[in-house]
BADOMI-806934 format. One record per residue (C-alpha): x, y, z. Coordinates in steps of 0.02 Angstrom, whole numbers, plus 50000, padded with zeros to 5 digits. Layout:
// residues N
XYZ...
This chain:
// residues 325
500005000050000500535018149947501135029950093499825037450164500705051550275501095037150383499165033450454498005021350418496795022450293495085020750395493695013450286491835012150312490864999550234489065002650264487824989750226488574973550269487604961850145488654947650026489674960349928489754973450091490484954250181491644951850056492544967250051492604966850227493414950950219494704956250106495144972250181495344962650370497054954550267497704972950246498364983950375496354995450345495485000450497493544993550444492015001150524490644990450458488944997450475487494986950481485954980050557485074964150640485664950050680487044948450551487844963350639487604955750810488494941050749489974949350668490084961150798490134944750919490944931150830491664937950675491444931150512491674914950416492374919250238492364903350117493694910749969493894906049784494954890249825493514881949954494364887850090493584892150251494374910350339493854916150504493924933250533493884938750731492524952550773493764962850844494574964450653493364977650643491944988550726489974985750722488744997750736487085002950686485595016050709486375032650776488245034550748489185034450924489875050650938491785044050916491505039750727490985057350695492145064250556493355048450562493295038550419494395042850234493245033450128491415027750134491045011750036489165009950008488564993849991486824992750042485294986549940484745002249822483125004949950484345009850079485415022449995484725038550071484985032050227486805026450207487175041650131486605051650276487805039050396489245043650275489015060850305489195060950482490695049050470491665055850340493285066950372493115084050257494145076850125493705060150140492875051349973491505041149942490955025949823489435016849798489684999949732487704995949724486834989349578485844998349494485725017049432485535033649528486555029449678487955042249644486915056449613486065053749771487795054249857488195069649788486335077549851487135074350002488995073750003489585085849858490195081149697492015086349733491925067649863490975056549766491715042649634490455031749546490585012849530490074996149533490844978149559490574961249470491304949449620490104938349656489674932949827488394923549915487914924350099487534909050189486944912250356487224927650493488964932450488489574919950314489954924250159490544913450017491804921649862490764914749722491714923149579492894935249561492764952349461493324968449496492794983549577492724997049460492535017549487492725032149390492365051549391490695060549395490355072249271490985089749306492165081749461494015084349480494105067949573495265059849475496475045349450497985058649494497345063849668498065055349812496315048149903495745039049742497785032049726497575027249929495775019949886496555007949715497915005149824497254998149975495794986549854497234981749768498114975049910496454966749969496634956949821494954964949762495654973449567495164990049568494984995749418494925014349333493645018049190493565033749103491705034549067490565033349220488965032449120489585019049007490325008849163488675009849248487775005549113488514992249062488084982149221486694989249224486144981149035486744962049123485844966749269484184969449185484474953349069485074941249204484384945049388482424946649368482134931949266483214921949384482274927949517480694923349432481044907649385482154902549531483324896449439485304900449436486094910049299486624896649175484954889449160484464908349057485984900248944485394881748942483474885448913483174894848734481734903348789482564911648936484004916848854482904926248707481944934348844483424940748939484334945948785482744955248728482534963448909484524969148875484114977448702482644988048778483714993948901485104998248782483865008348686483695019648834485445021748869485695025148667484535037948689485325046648845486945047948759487875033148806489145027148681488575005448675489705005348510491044994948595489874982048704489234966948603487554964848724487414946548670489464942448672489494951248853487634943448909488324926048835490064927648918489474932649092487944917949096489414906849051490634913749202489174914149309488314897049276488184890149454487844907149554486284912949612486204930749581485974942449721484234947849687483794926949677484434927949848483474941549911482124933549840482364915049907482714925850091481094936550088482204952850067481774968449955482474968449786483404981649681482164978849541481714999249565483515005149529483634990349394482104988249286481215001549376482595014949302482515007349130480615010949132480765028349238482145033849097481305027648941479605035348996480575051849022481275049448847479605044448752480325025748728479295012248765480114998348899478544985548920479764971048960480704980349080478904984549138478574967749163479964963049244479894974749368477914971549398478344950749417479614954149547478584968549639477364955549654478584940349712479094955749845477694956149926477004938649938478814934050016479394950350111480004945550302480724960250317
């Protein structure tokens, strides 16, 4: 890890799900001080007994709670102003409220990222925050929690970020080099992009074409591959959505939708996507800041999304005869 004025980089990871787990996993194996901000009984567990972190090779990691600090509801008044970078994690229903904790955390130069699926979540950080401390991005590590306090490394990606339109928060200044340096030590391959709308979009397109139909049919990602019918629906859900992103400006000249659809339901085959899991768990979705945007954009832009509709009606539906909390 680069110098950084001889302290340690202090990060807050708020919303603690399978991707919020993961990251905290990785940064306990670097010399990061981790404030991990979450809720329920998987906080009372890590905050208790730590976490059990099975990693690409089927190995079984136990990270002690004391590798970090729990907390949740109001901030105790010693993490006021503490923390160099804010890593939001939490499910896209939850963003105003994690924004608000990272806010209160954050040191006056500290940054923030948002690594939720989904579109919108930067813009609501910068409501809040500012644009001059606000990166965009997204991962594709997969990960898939088991029970309270485990977390399973079910594929690995990267963790990608770029600048906002208008910001000067670059690849040059020293808090995003501290930030690539200490994921890159994690093991977790940061990577910069020069386009935030493109990078957003992007996932956003194999988002849209992957997780509601798995989540509807119950079924994990390489069955949208091996069943026809599937895959043509999915595909056709990804074109919609590219037609709304066409039409907001975003260059799609350079991403083959069915290459990068086929290539990520082949990489992905045995996983159950996250929003599957919320389902199969009785959890909200992020069908609003998936499907939902698709529709909210293309409505806005007199282009007609009625798959996208769909989709987002089927799991709306699935939401509420299953929603435990």
């Amino acid at each position: 890890m680069r110098d950084c004025g001889g302290l340690i980089l202090r990060i807050a990871i708020l919303g603690v799900g399978s991707i919020g787990s993961l990251i905290a996993a990785q940064l306990a194996k670097t010399d990061a001080d981790s404030l991990l901000y979450t809720r329920g009984a998987n906080g009372e567990v890590l905050a208790t007994n730590g976490l059990l972190f099975t990693n690409l090779d089927g190995e079984i990691e136990h990270f002690p709670a004391d590798r970090w600090v729990v907390f949740e509801g109001e901030i105790p008044e010693p993490l006021f102003s503490c923390v160099d970078v804010a890593i939001i994690c939490g499910k896209s229903n939850s963003t105003a409220t994690l924004a608000a904790v990272a806010e209160e955390m954050m040191r006056p130069n500290a940054i923030a990222i948002s690594v939720q699926n989904g579109l919108g979540h930067s813009e609501r950080l910068v409501g809040r925050l500012g644009r001059h401390r606000v990166l965009a991005g997204c991962t594709t590590h997969g990960a898939m929690r088991g029970g309270y306090g485990e977390v399973t490394w079910t594929g690995r990606g990267a963790i990608r970020m770029a600048s906002l339109f208008e910001s000067e928060l670059g690849p040059g200044d020293s808090r995003v080099m501290d930030l690539i340096d200490i994921l890159d030590d994690a093991g977790l391959d940061p990577e910069w992009e020069f386009d935030a709308d493109e990078m957003l979009w992007h996932k956003l397109l194999l988002n849209v074409a992957i997780n509601p139909l798995a989540a509807i049919c119950g079924v994990r990602n390489g069955e949208l591959l091996a069943q026809p019918e599937l895959h043509e629906q999915a595909f056709s859900a990804m074109l919609e959505a590219a037609q709304v992103a066409s039409a907001e400006g975003v260059d799609l000249s350079d991403f083959d939708c069915l290459a990068e659809l086929n290539r990520v339901l082949e990489a992905t085959a045995a996983n159950r996507c996250s929003m599957l899991q919320d389902v199969m768990a009785g959890r909200v979705t992020e069908i609003d800041s998936l499907c939902g945007e698709v529709v909210r954009r293309g409505e806005e832009l007199g282009i007609a999304t009625p798959l996208n509709q769909q989709l987002l009606t089927l799991v709306k539906g699935i939401e509420h005869s299953t929603k435990t909390g």
